[in-house]
C-alpha positions as CSV (number, residue, x, y, z in Angstrom):
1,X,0.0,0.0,0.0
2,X,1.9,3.0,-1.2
3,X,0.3,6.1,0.3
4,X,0.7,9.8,-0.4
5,X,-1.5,12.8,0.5
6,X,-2.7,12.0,4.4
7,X,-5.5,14.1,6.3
8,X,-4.7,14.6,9.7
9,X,-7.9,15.4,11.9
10,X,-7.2,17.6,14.7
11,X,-3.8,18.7,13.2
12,X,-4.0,21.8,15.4
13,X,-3.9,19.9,18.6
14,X,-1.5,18.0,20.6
15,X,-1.0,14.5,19.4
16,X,-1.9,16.1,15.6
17,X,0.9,18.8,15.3
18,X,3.5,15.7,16.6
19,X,2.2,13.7,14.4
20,X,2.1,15.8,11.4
21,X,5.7,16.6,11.8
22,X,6.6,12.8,11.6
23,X,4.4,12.1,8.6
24,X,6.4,15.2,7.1
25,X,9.9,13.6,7.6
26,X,8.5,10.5,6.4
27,X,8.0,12.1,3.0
28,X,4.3,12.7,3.1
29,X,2.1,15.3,1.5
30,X,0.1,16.3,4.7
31,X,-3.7,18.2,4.8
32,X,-4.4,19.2,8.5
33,X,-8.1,20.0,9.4
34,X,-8.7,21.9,12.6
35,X,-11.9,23.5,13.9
36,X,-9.2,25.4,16.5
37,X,-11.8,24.7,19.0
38,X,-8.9,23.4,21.3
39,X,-6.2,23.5,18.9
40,X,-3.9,26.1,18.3
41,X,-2.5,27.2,14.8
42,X,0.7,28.0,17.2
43,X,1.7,24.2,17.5
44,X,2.0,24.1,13.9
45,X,2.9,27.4,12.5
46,X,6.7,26.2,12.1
47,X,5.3,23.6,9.0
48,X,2.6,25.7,8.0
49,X,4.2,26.3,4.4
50,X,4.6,22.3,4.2
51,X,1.2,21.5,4.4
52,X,-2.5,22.7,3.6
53,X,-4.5,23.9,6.7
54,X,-8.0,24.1,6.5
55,X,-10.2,25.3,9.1
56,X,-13.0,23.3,9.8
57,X,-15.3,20.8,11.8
58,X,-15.6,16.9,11.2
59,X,-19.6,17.5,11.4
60,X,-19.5,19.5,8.1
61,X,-20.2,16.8,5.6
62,X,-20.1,19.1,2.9
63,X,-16.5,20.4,3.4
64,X,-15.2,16.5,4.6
65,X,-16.6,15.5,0.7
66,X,-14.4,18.6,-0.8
67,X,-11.3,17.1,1.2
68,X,-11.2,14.0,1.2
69,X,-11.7,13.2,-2.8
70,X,-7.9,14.1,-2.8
71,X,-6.9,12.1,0.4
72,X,-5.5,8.3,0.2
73,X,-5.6,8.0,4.1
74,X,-6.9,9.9,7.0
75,X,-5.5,9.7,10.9
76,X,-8.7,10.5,12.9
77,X,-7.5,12.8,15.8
78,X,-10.1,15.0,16.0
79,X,-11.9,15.0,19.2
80,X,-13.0,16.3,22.7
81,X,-10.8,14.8,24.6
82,X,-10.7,15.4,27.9
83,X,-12.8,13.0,30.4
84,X,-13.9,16.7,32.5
85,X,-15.2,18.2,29.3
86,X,-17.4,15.3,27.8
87,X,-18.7,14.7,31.2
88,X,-19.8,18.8,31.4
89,X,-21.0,18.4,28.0
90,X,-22.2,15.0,26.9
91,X,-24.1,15.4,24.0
92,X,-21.5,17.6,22.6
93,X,-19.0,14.8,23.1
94,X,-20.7,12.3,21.7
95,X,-21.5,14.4,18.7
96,X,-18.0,15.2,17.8
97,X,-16.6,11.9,18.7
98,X,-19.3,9.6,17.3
99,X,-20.9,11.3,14.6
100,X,-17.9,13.5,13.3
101,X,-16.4,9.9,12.7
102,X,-19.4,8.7,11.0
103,X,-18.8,11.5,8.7
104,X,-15.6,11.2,8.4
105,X,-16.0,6.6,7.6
106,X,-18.8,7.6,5.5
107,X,-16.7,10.3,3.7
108,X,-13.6,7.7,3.1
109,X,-15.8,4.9,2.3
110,X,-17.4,7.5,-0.5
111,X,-14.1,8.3,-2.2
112,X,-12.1,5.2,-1.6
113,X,-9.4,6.3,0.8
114,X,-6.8,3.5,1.0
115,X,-6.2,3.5,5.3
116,X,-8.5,4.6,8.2
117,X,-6.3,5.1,11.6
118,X,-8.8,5.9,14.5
119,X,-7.5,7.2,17.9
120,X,-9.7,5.7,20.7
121,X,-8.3,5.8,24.3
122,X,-8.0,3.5,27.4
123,X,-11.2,5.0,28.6
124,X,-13.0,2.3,26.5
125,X,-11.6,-0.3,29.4
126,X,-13.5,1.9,32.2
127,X,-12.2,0.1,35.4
128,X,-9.9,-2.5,33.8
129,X,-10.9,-6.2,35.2
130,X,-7.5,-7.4,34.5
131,X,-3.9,-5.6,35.2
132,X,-1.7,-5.0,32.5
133,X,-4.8,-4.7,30.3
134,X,-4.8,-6.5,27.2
135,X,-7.2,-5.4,24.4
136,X,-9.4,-8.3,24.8
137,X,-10.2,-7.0,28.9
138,X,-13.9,-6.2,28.3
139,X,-15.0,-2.7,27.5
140,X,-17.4,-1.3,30.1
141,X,-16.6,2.6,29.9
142,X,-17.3,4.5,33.5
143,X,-18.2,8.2,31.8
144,X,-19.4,9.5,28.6
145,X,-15.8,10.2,27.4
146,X,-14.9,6.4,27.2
147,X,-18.7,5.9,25.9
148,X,-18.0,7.8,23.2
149,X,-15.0,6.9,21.9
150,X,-15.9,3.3,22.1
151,X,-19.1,4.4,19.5
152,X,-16.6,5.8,17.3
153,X,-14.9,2.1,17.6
154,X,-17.8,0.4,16.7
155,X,-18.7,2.4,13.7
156,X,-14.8,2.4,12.4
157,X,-15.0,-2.1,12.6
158,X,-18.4,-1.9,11.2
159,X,-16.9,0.0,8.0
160,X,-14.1,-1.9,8.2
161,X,-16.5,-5.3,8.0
162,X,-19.4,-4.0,6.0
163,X,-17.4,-1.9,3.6
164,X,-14.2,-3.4,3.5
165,X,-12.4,-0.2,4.6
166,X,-8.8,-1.0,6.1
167,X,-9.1,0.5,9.3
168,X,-7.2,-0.3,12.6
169,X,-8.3,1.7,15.8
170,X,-5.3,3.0,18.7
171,X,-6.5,2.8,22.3
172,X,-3.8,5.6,24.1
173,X,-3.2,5.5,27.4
174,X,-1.5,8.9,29.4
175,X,-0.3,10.7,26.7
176,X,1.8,13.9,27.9
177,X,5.1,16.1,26.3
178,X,5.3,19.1,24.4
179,X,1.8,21.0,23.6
180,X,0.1,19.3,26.0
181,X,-3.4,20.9,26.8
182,X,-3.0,23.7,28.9
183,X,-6.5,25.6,30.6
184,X,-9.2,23.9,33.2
185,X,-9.1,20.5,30.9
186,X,-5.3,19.8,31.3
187,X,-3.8,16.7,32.5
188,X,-2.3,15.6,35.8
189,X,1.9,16.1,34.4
190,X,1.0,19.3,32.8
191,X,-0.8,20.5,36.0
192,X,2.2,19.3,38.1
193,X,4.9,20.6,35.9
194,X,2.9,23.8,36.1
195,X,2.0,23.9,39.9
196,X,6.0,23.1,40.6
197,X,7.6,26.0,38.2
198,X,5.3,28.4,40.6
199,X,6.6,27.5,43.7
200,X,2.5,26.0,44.3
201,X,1.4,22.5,46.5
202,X,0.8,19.6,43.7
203,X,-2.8,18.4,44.6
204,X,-3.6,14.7,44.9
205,X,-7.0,13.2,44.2
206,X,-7.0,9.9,46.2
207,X,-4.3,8.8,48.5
208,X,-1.3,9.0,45.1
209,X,-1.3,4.9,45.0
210,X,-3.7,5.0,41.7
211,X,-1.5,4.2,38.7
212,X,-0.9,5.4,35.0
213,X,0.7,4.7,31.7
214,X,2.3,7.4,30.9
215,X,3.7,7.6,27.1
216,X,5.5,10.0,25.4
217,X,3.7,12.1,22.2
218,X,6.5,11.7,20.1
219,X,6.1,8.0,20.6
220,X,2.1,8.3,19.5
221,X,3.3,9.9,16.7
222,X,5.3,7.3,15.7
223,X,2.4,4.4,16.5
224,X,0.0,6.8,14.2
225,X,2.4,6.8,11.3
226,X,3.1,2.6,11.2
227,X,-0.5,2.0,11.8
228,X,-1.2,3.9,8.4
229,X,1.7,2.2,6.9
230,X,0.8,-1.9,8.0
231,X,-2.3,-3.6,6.9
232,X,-3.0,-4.8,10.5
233,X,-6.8,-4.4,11.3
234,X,-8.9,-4.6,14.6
235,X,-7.9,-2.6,18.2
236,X,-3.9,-1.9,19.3
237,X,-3.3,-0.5,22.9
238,X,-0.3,2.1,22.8
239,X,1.3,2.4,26.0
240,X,4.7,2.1,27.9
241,X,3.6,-1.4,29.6
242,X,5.3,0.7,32.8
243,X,3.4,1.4,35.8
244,X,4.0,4.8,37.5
245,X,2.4,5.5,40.8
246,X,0.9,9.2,40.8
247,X,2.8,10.2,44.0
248,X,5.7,9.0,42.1
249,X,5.1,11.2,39.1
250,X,4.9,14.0,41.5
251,X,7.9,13.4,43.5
252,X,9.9,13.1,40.1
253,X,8.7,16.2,38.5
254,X,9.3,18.2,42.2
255,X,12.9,16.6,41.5
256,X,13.3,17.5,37.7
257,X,12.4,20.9,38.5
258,X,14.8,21.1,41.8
259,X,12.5,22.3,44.3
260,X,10.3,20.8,47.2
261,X,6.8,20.6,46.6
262,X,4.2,20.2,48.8
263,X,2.1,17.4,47.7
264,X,-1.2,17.5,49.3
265,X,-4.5,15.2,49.0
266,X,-8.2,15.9,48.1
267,X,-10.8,13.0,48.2
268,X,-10.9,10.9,45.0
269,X,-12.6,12.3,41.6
270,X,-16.2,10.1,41.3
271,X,-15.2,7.9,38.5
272,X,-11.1,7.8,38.3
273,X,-9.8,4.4,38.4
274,X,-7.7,2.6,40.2
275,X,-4.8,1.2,38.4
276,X,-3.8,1.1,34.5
277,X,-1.1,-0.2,32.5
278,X,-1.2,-1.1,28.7
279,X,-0.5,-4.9,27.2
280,X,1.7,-3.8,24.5
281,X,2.5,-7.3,23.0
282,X,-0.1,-7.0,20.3
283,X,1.1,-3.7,18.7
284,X,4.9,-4.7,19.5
285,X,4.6,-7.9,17.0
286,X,1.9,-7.3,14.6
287,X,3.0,-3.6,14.0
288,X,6.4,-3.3,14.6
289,X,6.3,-0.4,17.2
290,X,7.7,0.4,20.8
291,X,8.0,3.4,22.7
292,X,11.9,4.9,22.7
293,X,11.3,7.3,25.2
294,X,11.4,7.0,29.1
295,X,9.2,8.6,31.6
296,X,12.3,10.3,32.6
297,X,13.6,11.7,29.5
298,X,10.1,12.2,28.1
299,X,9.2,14.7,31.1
300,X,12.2,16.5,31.3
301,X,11.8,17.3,27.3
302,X,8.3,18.5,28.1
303,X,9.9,20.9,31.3
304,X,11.8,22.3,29.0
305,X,9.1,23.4,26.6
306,X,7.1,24.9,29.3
């Protein structure tokens, strides 16, 4: 499958601008669509006269047909992301992330677009029932986030079986470096990282034992690229397989930035889970792809850009 001209939803956003720059030094012609709802033109303004920008929304069918009739594969980043924000907005949520991918299946089934990569998340697992979490660990989502990404799932196999569209779907786990997400919606290492540089306590919800998979964006990057490239189908966890404790994360970051910070403790968010870890076997053989960079390195990279 030789591929050329790529549409990157949600090129303006974190895990798009990364992953635009790799599928430029991989030789690609690149078309980014951003509605700049959460993206920012500034995370991409350094390859801005290597690609085509359009502004735009993944629920406008009419502009998605104009695009994509000169598109031979599309990475579906495009999203609202953040657990806090679907759960304040629901309906919102699921219209972006369910039906904005409808469009989009519908759009690539229409014109014949060669590869379908969809990024779904961890949040499709909920709770996991079993530690690392493979991707057969039943799906049972806990909040309307994880419920609707694991709609856009089901639509992207149903193409994929009904249509014959070659899809393959990415569950991420913790994603964090560069660009990360800043404002109300940001994650835990951006609001650490940003807490520490101040001089501020780093707040804990839940005694600090819960765990993450943390995994750098350059890596995603990397797993969105050789998903396009391999003609592997069905659901691929990308994670680190490592297990970091959050009062561990903390305790590095007060140490990467070289000052004692207060950690203190707030009762448990209704809804945040326990423990998580990926299963990376299945994405490690079939695909090819492992992350490169550690915790370590990967935060003090994303320090530096803050």
């Amino acid at each position: 499958m030789k591929l050329s001209k790529i549409l990157v939803t949600g090129g303006a956003g974190f895990i798009g601008s990364h992953t635009i720059e790799f599928l430029l030094e991989q030789g690609y012609s690149v078309i980014a669509l951003d509605d700049l709802r959460s993206g920012d033109l500034s995370n991409i303004e350094h390859v801005l006269g290597k690609i085509k920008f359009v502004r735009g929304d993944i629920r406008d069918r009419e502009l998605l047909e104009r695009i994509m009739r000169d598109v031979d594969g599309v990475i579906h980043l495009a999203a609202i992301v953040s657990v806090d924000e679907a759960t304040e907005f629901p309906e919102l949520a699921f219209d972006v992330n369910a039906v904005g991918t409808l469009n989009l299946l519908e759009c690539a089934r229409k014109h014949d677009v060669e590869r379908f990569v969809y990024a779904s998340s961890a949040a499709v697992y909920g709770d996991p029932s079993e530690i690392p979490v493979k991707e057969t660990t039943p799906t049972k989502p806990m909040n309307p986030y994880g419920a609707s990404k694991l709609a856009g799932e089901a639509l992207v196999t149903a193409y994929a079986t009904t249509y014959e569209l070659s899809t393959i779907s990415l569950r991420y786990f913790n994603v964090y470096g560069p660009r990360m997400r800043t404002g109300p919606y940001a994650g835990v290492i951006l609001k650490f990282i940003t807490a520490a540089l101040k001089g501020e306590p780093l707040c804990i919800f839940g005694d600090g034992t819960q765990t993450r998979d943390f995994v750098y964006v350059r890596d995603v990057a990397r797993a969105n690229v050789l998903a396009l490239e391999s003609k592997e189908k069905g659901v691929f966890n990308v994670g680190t397989g490592k297990e970091t404790r959050i009062i561990d994360l903390a305790k590095i970051i007060s140490k990467l930035i070289g000052r004692e910070c207060k950690i203190v403790f707030s009762n448990p968010r209704p809804g945040d889970i326990y423990r998580s870890v990926a299963d990376i076997t299945n994405i490690t053989k079939r695909i090819g792809w492992q992350p490169k960079i550690s915790l370590l390195e990967g935060l003090k990279i994303t320090i530096k850009h803050i």
